[in-house]
N, CA, C and O atoms as a DFTB+ gen file, in Angstrom:
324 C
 N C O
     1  1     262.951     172.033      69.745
     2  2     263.243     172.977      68.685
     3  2     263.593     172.269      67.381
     4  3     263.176     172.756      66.330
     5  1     264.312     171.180      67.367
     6  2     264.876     170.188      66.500
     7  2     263.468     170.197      65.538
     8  3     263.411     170.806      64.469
     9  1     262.302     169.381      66.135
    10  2     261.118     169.627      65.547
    11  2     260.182     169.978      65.039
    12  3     259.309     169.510      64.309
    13  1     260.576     171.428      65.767
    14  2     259.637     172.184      65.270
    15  2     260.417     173.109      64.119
    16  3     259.891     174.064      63.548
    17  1     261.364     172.776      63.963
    18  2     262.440     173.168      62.497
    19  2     262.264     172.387      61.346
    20  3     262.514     172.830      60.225
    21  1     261.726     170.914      61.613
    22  2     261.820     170.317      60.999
    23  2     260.176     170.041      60.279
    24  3     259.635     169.514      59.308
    25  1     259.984     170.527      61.067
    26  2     257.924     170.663      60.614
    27  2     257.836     171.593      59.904
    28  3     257.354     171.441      58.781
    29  1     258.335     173.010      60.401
    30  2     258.393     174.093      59.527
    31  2     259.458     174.144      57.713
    32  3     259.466     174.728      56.629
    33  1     260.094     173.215      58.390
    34  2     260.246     172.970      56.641
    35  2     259.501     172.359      55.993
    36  3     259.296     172.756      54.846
    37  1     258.899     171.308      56.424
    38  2     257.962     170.399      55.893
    39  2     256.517     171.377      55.154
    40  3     256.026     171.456      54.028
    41  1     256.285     171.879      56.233
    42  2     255.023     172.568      55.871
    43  2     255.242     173.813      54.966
    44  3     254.262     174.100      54.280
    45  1     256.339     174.610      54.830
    46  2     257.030     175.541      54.188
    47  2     257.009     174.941      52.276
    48  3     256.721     175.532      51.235
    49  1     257.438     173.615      52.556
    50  2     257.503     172.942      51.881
    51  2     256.468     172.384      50.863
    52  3     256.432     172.247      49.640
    53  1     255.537     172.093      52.044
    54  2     253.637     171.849      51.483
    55  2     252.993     172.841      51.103
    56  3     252.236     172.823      50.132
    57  1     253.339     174.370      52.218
    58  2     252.577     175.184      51.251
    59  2     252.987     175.914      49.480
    60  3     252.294     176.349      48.561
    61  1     254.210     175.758      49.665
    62  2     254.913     175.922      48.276
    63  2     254.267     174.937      47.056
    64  3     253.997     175.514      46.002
    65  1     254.052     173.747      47.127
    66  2     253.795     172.947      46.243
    67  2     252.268     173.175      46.303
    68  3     251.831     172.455      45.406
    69  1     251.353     173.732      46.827
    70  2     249.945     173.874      46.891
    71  2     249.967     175.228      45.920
    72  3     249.123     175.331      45.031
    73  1     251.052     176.346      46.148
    74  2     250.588     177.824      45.667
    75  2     251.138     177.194      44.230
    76  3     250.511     177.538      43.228
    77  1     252.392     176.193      44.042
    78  2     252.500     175.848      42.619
    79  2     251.345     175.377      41.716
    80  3     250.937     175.757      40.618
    81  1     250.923     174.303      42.671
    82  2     249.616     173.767      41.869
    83  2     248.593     174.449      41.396
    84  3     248.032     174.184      40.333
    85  1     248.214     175.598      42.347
    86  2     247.202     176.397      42.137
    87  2     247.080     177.261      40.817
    88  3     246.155     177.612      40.085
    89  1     248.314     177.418      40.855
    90  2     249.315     178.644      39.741
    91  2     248.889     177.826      38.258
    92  3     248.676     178.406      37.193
    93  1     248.838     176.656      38.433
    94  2     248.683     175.600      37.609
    95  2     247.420     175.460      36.961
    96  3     247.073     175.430      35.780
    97  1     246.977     175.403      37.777
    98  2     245.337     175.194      37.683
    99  2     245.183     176.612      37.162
   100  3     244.906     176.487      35.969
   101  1     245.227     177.898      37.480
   102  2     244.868     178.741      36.880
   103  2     245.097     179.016      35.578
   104  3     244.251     179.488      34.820
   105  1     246.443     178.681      35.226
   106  2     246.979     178.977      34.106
   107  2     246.126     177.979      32.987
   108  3     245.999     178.457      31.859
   109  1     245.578     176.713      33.225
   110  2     244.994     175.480      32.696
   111  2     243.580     176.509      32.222
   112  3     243.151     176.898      31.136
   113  1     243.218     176.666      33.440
   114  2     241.790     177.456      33.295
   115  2     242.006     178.449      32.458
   116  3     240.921     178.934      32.136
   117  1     243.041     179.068      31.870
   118  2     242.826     180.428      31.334
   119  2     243.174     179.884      29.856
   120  3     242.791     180.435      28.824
   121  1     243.735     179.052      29.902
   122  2     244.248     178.640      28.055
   123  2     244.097     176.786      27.449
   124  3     244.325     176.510      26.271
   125  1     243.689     175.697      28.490
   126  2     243.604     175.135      28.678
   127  2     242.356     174.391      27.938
   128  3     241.555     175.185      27.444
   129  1     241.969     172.663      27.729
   130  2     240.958     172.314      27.227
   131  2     240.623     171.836      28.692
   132  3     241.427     171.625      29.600
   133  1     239.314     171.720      28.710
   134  2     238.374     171.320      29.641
   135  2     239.265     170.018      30.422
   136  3     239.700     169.955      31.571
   137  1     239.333     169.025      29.283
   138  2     239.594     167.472      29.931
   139  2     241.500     167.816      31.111
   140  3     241.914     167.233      32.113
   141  1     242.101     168.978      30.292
   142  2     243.340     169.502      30.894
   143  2     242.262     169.783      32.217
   144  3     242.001     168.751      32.834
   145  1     241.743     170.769      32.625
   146  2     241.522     171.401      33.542
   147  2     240.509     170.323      34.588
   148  3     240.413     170.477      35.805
   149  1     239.902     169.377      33.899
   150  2     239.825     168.319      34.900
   151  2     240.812     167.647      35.561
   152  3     240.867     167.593      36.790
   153  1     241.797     167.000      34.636
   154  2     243.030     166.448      35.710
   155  2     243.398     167.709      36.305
   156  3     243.330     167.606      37.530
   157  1     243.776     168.905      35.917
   158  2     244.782     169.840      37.212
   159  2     243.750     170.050      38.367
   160  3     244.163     169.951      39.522
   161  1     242.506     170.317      38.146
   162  2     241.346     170.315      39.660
   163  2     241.760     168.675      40.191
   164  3     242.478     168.551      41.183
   165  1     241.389     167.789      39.652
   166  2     241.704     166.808      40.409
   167  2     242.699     166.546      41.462
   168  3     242.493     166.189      42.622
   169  1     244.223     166.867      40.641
   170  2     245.540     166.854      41.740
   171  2     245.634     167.915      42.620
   172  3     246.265     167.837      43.673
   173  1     244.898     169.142      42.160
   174  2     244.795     170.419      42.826
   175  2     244.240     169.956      44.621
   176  3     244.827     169.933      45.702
   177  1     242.424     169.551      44.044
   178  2     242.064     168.934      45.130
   179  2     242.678     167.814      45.510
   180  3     242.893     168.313      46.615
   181  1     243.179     166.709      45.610
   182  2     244.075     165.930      46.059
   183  2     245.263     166.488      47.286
   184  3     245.377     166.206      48.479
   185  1     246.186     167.551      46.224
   186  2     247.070     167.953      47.671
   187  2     246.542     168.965      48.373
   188  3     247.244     169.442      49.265
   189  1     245.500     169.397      48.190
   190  2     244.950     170.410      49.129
   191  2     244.143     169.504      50.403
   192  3     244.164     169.784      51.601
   193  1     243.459     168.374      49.763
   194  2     243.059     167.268      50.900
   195  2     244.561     167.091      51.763
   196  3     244.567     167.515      52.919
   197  1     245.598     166.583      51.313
   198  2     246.448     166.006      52.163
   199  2     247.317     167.213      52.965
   200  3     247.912     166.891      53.994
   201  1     247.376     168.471      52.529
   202  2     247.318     169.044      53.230
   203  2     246.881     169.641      54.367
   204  3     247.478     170.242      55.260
   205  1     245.152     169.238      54.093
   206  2     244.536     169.633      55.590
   207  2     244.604     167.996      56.155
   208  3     244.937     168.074      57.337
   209  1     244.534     167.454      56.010
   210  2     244.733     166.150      56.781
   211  2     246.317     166.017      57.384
   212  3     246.491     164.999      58.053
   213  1     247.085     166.600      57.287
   214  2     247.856     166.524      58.128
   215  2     248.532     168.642      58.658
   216  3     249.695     169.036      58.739
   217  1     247.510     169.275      58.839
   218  2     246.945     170.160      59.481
   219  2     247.818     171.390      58.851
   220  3     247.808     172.479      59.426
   221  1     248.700     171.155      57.455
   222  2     249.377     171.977      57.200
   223  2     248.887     173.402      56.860
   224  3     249.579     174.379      57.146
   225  1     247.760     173.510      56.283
   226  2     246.358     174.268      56.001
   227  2     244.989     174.089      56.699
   228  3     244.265     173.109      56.529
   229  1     244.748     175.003      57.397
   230  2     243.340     174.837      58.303
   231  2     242.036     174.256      57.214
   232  3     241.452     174.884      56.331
   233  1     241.835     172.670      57.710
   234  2     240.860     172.235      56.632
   235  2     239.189     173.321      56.422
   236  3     238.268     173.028      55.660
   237  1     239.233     174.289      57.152
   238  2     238.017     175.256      56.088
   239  2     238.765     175.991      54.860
   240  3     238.295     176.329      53.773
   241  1     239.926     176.119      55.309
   242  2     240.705     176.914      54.045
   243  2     240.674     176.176      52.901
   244  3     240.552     176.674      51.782
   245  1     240.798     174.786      53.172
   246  2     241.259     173.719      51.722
   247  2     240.070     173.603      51.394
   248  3     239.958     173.640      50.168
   249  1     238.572     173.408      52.229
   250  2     237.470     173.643      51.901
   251  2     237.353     174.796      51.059
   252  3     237.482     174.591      49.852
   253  1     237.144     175.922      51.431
   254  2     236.953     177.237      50.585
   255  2     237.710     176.793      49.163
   256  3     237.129     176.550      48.106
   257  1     238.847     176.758      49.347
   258  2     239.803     176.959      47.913
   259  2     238.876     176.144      47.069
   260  3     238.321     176.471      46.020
   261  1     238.792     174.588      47.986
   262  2     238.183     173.897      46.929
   263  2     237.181     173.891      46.180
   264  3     236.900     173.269      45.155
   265  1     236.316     175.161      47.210
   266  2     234.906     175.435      46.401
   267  2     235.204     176.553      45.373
   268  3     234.417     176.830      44.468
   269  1     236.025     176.986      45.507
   270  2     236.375     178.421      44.631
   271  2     236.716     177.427      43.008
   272  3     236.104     177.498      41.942
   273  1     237.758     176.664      43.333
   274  2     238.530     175.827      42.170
   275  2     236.936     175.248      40.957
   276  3     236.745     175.465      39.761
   277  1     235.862     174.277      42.281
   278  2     234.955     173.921      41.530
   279  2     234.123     174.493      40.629
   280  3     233.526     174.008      39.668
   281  1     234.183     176.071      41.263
   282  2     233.242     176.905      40.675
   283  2     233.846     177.459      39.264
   284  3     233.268     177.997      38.319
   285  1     235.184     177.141      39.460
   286  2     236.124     177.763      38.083
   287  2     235.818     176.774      36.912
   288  3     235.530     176.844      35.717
   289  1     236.006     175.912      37.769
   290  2     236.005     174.256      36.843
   291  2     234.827     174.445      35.941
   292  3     234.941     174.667      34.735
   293  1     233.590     174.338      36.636
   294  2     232.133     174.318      36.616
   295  2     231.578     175.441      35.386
   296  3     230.544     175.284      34.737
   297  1     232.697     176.790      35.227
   298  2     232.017     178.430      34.394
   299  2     233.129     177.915      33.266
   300  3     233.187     178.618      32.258
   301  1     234.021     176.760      33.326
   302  2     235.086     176.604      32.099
   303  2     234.334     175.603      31.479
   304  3     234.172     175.857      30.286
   305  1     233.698     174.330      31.924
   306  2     233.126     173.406      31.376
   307  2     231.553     173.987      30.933
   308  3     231.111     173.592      29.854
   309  1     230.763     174.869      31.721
   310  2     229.623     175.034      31.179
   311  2     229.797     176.249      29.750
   312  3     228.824     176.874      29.328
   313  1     230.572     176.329      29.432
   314  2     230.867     177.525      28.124
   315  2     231.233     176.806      27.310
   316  3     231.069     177.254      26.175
   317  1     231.898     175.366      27.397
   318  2     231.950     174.323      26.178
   319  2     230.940     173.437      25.473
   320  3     230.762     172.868      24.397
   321  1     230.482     173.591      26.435
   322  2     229.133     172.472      26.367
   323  2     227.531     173.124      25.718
   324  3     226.548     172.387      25.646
């Protein structure tokens, strides 16, 4: 039980800092310059990788998000260009 208290904070923990980041990234995307919204996708995808690598998020989920994020990335950069 010790453990599994102690995982559940952990991961409680991981998913909190993922819905922050995300929050992040959106907000970048909505008022943000392009080169901004490249670094926040970058760290975005980053802890969403290390999240499914240590199983805190089922890695199709961090998959999906991540394709959702690219596609944001992708309709913010092709309207500058």
């Amino acid at each position: 039980m010790r453990k599994s208290e102690a995982r559940k904070l952990r991961n409680r923990t991981t998913k909190k800092i993922i819905k922050t980041q995300l929050k992040k990234f959106m907000e970048v995307a909505a008022t943000g310059t392009p080169e901004q919204l490249r670094e926040e996708y970058t760290a975005t995808v980053k802890k969403l990788d290390k999240a499914a690598a240590k199983r805190v998020v089922h890695p199709n989920a961090a998959a999906r998000k991540k394709s959702q994020l690219a596609k944001a990335l992708q309709k913010k950069t092709a309207i500058v260009k």
